[in-house]
C-alpha positions in Angstrom: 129.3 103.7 96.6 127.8 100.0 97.8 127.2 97.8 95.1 124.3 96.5 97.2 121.5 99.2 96.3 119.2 97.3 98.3 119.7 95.2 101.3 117.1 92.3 102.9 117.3 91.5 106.4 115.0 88.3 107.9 114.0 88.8 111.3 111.9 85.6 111.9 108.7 85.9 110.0 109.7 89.8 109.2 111.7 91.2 106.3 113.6 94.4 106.9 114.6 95.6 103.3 116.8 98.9 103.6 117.4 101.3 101.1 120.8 101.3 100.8 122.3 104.4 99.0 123.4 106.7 102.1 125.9 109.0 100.2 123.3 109.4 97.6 120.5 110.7 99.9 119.0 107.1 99.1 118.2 108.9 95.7 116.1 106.0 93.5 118.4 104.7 90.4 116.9 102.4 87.9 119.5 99.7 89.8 117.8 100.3 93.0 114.4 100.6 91.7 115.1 97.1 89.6 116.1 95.7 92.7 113.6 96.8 95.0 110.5 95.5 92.5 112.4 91.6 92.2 113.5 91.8 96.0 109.5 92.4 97.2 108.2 90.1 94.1 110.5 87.0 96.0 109.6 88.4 99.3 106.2 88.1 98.3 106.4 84.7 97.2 108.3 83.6 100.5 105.8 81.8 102.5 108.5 82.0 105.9 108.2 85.7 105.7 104.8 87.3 106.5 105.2 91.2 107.1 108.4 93.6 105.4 109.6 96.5 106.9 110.7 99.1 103.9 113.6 101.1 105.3 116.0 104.2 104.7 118.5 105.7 107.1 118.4 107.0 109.7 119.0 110.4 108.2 117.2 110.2 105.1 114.2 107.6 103.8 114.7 108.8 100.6 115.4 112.2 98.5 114.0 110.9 95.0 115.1 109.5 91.8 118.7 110.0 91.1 119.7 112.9 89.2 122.7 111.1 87.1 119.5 109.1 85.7 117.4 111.9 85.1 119.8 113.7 83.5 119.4 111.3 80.2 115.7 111.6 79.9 115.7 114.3 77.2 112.5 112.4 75.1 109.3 111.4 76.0 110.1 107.8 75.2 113.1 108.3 77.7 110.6 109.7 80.6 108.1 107.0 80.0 110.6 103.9 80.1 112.3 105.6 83.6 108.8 106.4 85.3 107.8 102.8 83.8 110.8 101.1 86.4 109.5 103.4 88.7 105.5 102.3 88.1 107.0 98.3 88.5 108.6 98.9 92.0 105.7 100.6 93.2 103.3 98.1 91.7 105.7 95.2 92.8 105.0 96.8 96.7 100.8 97.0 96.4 100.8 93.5 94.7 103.0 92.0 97.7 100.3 89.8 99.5 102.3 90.6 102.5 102.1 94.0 104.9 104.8 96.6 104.0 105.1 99.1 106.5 107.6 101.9 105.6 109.6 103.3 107.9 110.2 106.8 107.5 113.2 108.8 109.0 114.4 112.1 108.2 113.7 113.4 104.6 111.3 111.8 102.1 110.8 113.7 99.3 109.1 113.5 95.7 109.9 109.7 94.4 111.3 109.1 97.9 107.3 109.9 98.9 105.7 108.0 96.0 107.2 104.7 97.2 106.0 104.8 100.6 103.0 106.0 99.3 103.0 102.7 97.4 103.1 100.4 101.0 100.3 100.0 103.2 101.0 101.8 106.4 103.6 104.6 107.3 105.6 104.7 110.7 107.2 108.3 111.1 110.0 109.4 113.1 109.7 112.5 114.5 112.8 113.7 112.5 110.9 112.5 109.2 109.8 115.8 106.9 107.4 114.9 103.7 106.6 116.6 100.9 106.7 116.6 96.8 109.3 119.7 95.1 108.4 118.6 91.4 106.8 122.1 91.4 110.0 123.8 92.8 111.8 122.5 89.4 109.0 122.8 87.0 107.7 118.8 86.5 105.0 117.2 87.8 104.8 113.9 89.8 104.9 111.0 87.4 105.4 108.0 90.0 102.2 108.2 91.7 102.1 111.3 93.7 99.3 112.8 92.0 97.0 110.1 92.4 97.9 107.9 95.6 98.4 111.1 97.6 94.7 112.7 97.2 93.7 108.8 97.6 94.9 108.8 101.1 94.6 112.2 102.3 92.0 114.0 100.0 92.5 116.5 97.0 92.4 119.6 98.6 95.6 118.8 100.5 97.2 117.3 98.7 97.1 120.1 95.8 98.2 122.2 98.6 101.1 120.0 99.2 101.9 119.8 94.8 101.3 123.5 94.7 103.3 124.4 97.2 106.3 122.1 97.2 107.1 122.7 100.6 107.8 120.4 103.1 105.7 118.9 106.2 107.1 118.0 109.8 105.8 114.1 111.0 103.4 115.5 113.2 101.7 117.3 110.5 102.0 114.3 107.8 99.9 112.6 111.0 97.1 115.0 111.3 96.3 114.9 107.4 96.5 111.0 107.5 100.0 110.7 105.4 101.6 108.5 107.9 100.1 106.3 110.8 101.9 106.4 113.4 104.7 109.1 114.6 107.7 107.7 117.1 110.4 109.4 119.0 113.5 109.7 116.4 115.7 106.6 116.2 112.4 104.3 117.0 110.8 104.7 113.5 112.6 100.9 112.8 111.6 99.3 116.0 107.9 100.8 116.1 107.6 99.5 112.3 109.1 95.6 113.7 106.9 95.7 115.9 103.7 96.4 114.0 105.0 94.0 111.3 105.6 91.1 113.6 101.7 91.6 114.9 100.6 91.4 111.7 102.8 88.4 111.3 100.7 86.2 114.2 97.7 86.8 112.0 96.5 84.5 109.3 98.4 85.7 105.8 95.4 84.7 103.4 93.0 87.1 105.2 95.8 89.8 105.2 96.3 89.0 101.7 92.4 89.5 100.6 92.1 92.2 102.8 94.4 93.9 101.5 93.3 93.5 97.7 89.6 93.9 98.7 90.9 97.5 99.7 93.4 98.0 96.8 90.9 97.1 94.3 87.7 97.7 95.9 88.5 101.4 95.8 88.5 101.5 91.8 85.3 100.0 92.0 81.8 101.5 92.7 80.7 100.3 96.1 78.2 97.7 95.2 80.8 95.9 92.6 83.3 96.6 95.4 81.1 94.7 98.2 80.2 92.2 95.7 84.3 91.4 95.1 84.6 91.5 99.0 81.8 88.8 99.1 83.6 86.4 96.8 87.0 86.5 98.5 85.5 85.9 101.8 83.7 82.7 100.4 87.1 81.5 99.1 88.5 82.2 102.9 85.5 80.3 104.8 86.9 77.0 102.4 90.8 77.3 104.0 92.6 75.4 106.3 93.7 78.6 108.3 90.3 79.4 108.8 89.3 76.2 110.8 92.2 76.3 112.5 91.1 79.8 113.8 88.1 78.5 115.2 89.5 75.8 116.6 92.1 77.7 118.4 89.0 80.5 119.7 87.4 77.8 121.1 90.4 76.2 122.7 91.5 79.7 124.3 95.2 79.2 122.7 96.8 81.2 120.0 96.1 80.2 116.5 99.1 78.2 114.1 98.3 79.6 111.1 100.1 78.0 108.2 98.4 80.3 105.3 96.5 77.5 103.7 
């Protein structure tokens, strides 16, 4: 068993971080899910890394939380303190003001779905299969599945996805908008690399308050929502980034971006 629950990998301006429990499925500990939130929280932080990659294996992205671990949650207090590590790794991945891009290989199931439900896009492989058993076992989703998952593809499926507990094939998981992007198997990686490092040419403020004018925008009703998008976009127009954007459009040459 590694004593390395999580790995991080830079790749010039892109950080691969790889799930790194293979002969556990990839099943989420509190040690990997403790990891996982202070690994993104200093990714995030990094200003030489501008994308992250979150990763399985190629088998399996991720089966859920470990059972060894949920086999001492016997009291409420227990199940609130587990799914409240849980809650902190997925908030530590929407709060990155960096992309992460999950790339999703064979099976992600139930926790293993609520954390790439917690990053910002989704690359499948076509070997990837989604879905959410808690029903199978009689529990209910407690790290996010029943509220980012009708978020991004709608109530109606997704009850039909929490009532049935079955899984979905990639291509499917595309059609209902679970996942982005679906890629020949063994390419979910690359395809993910390579949509990280375009995002890393692009300025990093204006990813960064894009992304929270989405993120936070959405709990908001749309006027207060276009109001909050209004006010980070004034802060943008003040930056250093943004001048040398315009400068570089008028020059005809690719931007340097320094996210100041």
């Amino acid at each position: 068993m590694s004593d390395h629950p999580v790995l991080v990998e830079r790749r010039d301006a892109v950080a691969v971080v790889t799930l790194n429990r293979p002969e556990k499925h990839n099943a989420l500990s509190l040690a990997l899910l403790g990891r996982l939130r202070t690994v993104v929280g200093e990714l995030g932080q990094d200003r030489a890394i501008r994308a992250v990659v979150l990763r399985g294996s190629d088998r399996c992205f991720s089966t859920g939380m470990d059972l060894d671990d949920l086999a001492a949650v016997r009291a409420v207090a227990d199940t609130v303190r587990t799914l409240g590590v849980f809650r902190d790794a997925n908030a530590a991945l929407e709060r990155c003001p960096k992309p992460v891009i999950a790339a999703v290989a064979g099976w992600c199931l139930t926790g293993g779905l609520e954390l790439a439900l917690a990053c910002d896009v989704r690359v499948a492989a076509e070997s990837a299969r989604f879905g959410i058993t808690s029903a199978a076992i009689g529990t209910v989703p407690g790290a996010g599945g029943t509220q980012r998952l009708p978020r991004l593809i709608g109530p109606a499926r997704a009850k039909e996805l929490l009532f049935s507990a079955e899984p979905i094939d990639a291509h499917e998981a595309l059609r209902i908008g679970l996942v982005n992007r679906v890629v020949p198997a063994g390419r979910d990686v690359a395809a993910a690399l390579e949509m990280a490092n375009l995002f890393a040419r692009r300025a990093p403020l204006s990813l960064a308050y894009a992304k929270k004018a989405i993120d936070v925008g959405l709990g908001m009703p749309l006027e207060a929502g276009l109001a909050f998008e209004m006010g980070l976009t004034a802060r943008l127009f003040t930056t250093e980034d943004r001048a040398e954007g315009l400068r570089a459009f008028r020059e005809r040459r690719a931007a340097e971006f320094r996210g100041q």
